[in-house]
C-alpha positions in Angstrom: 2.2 58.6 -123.9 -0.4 56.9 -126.5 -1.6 54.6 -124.0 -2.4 57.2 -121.7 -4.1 59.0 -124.0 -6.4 56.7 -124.8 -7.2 55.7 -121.8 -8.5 59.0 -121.1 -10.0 59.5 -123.9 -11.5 55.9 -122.4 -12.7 57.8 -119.4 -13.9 60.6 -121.0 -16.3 59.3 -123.4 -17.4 56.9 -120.9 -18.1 59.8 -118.3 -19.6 61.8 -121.1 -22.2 59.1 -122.3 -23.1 58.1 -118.9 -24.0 61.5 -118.2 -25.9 62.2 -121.4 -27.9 59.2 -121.0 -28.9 60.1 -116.6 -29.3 63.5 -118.4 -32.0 62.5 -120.7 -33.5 59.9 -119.2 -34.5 62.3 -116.1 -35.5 65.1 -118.6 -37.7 62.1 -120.4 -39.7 61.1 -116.8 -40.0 64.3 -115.4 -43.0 67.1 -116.3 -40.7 70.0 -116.0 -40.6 71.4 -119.0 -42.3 73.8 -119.5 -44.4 76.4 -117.0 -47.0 78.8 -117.8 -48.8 81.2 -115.5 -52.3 83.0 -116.4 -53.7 85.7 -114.7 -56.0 88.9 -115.4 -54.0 92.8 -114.2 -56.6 94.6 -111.9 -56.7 98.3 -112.2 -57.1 99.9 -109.3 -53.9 98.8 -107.5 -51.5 97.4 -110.7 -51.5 94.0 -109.3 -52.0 90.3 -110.9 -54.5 87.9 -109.7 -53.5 84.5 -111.3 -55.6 82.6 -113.1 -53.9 79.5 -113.3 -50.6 77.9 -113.3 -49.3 74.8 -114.1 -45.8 73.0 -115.4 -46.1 70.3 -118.0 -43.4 67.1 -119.3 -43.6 65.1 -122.1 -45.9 62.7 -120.3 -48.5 64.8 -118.1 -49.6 68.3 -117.0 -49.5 69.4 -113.3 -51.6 72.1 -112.1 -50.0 74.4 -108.9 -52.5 77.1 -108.9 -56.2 78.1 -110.1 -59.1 75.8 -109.6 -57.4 72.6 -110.7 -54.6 73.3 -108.3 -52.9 70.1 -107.0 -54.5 68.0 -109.4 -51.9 65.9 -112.6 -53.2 64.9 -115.7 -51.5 62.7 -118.7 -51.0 64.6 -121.3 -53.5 62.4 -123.4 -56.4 63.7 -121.4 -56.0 67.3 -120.6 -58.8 68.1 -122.9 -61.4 66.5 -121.0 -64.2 68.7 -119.8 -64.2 68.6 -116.5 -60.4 70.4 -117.0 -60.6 73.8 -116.8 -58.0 75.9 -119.0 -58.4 79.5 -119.3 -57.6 80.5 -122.8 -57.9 78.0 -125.9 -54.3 79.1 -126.3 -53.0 77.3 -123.4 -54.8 74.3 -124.6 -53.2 74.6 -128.2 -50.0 74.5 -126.9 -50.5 71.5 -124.8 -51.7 69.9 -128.0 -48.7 70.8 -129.9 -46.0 70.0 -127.8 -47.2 66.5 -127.8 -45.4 66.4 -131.6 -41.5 66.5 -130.2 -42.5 63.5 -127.8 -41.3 60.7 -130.0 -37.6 62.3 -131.0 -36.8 62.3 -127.1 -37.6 58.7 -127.2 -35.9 57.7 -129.9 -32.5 59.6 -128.3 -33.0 57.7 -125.1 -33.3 54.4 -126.8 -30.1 55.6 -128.9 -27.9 56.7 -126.2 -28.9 53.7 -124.6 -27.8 51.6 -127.0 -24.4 53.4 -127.7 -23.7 53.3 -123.7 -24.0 49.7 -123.9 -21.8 48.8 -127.1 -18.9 51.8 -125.8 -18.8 49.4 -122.3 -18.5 46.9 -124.6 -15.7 48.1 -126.3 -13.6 49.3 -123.5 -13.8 45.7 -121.7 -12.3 44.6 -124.9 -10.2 47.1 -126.9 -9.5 44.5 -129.9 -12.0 44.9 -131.1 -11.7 48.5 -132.6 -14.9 48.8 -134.6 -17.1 49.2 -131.4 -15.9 52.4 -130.5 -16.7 53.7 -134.5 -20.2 52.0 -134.0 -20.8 53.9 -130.2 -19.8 57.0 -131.7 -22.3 56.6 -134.7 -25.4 55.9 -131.8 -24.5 58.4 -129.5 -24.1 61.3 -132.5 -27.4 60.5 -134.1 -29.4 60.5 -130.4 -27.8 64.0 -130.2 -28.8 64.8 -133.4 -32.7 63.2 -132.6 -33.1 65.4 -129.4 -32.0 68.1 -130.8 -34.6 67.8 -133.5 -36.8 67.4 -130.9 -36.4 70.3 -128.9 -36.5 72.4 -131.9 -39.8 71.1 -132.5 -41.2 71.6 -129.0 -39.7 75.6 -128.7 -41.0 75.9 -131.9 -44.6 74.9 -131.1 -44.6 77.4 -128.7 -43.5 80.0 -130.2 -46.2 79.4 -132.5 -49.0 79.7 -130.4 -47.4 82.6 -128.0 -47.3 84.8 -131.4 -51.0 84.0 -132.5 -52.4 84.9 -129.0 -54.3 87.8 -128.8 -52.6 91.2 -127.1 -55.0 92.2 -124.3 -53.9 94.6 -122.0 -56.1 93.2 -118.9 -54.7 89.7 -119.4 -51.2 88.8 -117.9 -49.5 85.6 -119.3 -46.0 84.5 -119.0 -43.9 81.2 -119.8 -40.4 79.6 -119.3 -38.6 76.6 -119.5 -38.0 74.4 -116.5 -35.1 72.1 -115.2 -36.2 69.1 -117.3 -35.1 70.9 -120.6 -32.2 72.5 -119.5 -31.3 68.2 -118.4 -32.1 68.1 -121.9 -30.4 70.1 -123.8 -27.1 69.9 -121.8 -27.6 65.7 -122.8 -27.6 66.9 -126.3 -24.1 68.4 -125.7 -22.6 65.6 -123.6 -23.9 63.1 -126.0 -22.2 65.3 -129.2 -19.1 64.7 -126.9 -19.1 61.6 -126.3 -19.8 60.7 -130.0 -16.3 63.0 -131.1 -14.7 61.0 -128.6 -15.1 58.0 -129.3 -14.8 58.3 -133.2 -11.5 59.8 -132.4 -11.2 57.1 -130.1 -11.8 54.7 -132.9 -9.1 56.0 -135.1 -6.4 56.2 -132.8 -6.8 52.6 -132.1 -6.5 52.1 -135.1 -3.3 53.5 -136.2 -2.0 51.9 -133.2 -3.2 48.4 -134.7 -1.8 49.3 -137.8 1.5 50.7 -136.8 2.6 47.7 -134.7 1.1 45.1 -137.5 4.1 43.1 -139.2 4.6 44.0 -142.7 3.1 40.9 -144.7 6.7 40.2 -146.1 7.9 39.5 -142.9 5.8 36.3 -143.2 7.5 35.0 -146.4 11.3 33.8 -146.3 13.9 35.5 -148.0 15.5 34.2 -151.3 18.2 35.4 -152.7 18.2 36.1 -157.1 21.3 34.5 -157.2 21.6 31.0 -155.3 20.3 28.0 -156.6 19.9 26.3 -152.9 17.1 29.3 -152.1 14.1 27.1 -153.2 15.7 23.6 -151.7 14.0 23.9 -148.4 10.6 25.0 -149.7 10.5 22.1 -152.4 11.6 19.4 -150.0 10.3 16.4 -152.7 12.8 17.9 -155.4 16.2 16.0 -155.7 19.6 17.7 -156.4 21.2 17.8 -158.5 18.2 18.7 -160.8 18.5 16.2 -163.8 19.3 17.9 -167.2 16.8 17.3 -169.6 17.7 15.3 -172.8 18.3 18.0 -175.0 17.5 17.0 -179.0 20.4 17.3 -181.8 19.7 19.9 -184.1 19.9 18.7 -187.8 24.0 20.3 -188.4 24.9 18.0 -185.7 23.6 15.1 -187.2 25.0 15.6 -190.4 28.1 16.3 -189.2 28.5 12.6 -187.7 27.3 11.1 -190.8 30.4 12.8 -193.2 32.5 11.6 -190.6 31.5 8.0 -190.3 31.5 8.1 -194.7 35.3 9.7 -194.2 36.7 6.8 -192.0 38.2 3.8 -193.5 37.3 0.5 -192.6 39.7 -1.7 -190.7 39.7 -4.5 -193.4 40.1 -2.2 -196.2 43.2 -0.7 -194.8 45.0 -3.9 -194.1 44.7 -5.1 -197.5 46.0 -2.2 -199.2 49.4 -2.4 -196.8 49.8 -6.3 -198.6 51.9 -6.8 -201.5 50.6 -7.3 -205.2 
């Protein structure tokens, strides 16, 4: 049961970032991000004549109606002159979505990177740390594009909300398919980052459940045999000699009152002979 959980938590993470990073990195090349049409309300018969209309990416700005239609720009040089834009709004926020370009970058490099090392990781599941390090790269590129799409709806907000309120003028806005890729990366990627942090921990209770317990490695002794260290100390000899122990002073002066007590042998012979 735990090894076929974690392989599909293997799967799924894998399938996740994989998706994230096609996700992105379509949303990244791609100039559909945002459309905008322009155009005046006649009076006598309610209708809209459109001025101009154009969707833009990260990279360039493609006109599909007005008098630049079929003509692409980069994004770098839609302020020439010889571009015609019909309000200085529309320029401005051209000008300011340029600001969220670098955090979609920064994901895609990120995601990148975290696809990589979770491949890694799978091919060999040893080593356990990978997975922790994949989730790390693959939460913060969430957490960049996020930041950077935040920054880009905010920029046009901005300028949609200082834009004057004529009644003659007609001007509407929405976000394309390359920010919808984008924004459904940012949840894949969020997914694939949980999963393989989780991934990382299950691994390692695994590793640590089915790790000997270091006592295993030593050998047993028992408290109350004196053979239990013979085999480690091979050089020692046995019996262990006793040490010489030294006579405490009552010992010694015991022996000398009994040597002064004995009789000699000459002494005692003489004393059996007749006077």
């Amino acid at each position: 049961m735990s090894s076929c959980s974690s392989r599909a938590l293997t799967i799924l993470s894998t399938v996740f970032g994989a998706c994230g990073l096609l996700l992105v990195g379509v949303a990244v090349s791609t100039d559909y991000w945002l459309i905008m049409v322009e155009g005046i309300i006649l009076q006598q018969n309610q209708s809209m004549e459109v001025k101009m209309a154009l969707h833009s990416g990260l990279w360039r700005v493609c006109f599909v109606a007005g008098s630049e239609n079929g003509r692409c720009v980069a994004s770098e040089y839609f302020t020439e002159p010889d571009i015609e834009i019909t309000t200085e709004n529309t320029a401005n926020i051209l000008k300011m979505v340029r600001t969220a370009t670098p955090f979609p970058m920064v994901s895609l490099l990120f995601v990148f990177t975290a696809f990589v090392i979770s491949n890694i990781g799978h091919i060999r599941p040893q080593r356990t740390i990978l997975a922790f390090v994949s989730g790390i790269f693959f939460i913060l590129s969430g957490l960049s594009l996020v930041v950077g799409l935040v920054l880009y709806i905010s920029s046009i907000n901005d300028e949609v909300m200082n834009r004057p309120r004529e009644p003659e003028q007609f001007f509407n806005y929405h976000y394309g398919w390359s920010f919808a890729f984008a924004a459904s990366s940012f949840l894949l990627k969020e997914g694939a980052g949980v999963l393989s942090v989780y991934l990382f921990m299950k691994r390692y209770a695994e590793e640590e459940m089915y790790r000997p317990h270091p006592a295993l490695y030593r050998p047993r002794m028992s408290e109350s045999s004196d053979y239990s260290g013979q085999y480690l100390h091979p050089e020692t000899t046995w019996p262990p000699p006793h040490p010489k122990r030294g006579r405490s002073t009552s010992e010694a002066s015991s022996d000398i009152s009994i040597q002064l007590n004995q009789t000699p042998p000459s002494a005692a012979k003489a004393n059996l002979q007749p006077c």
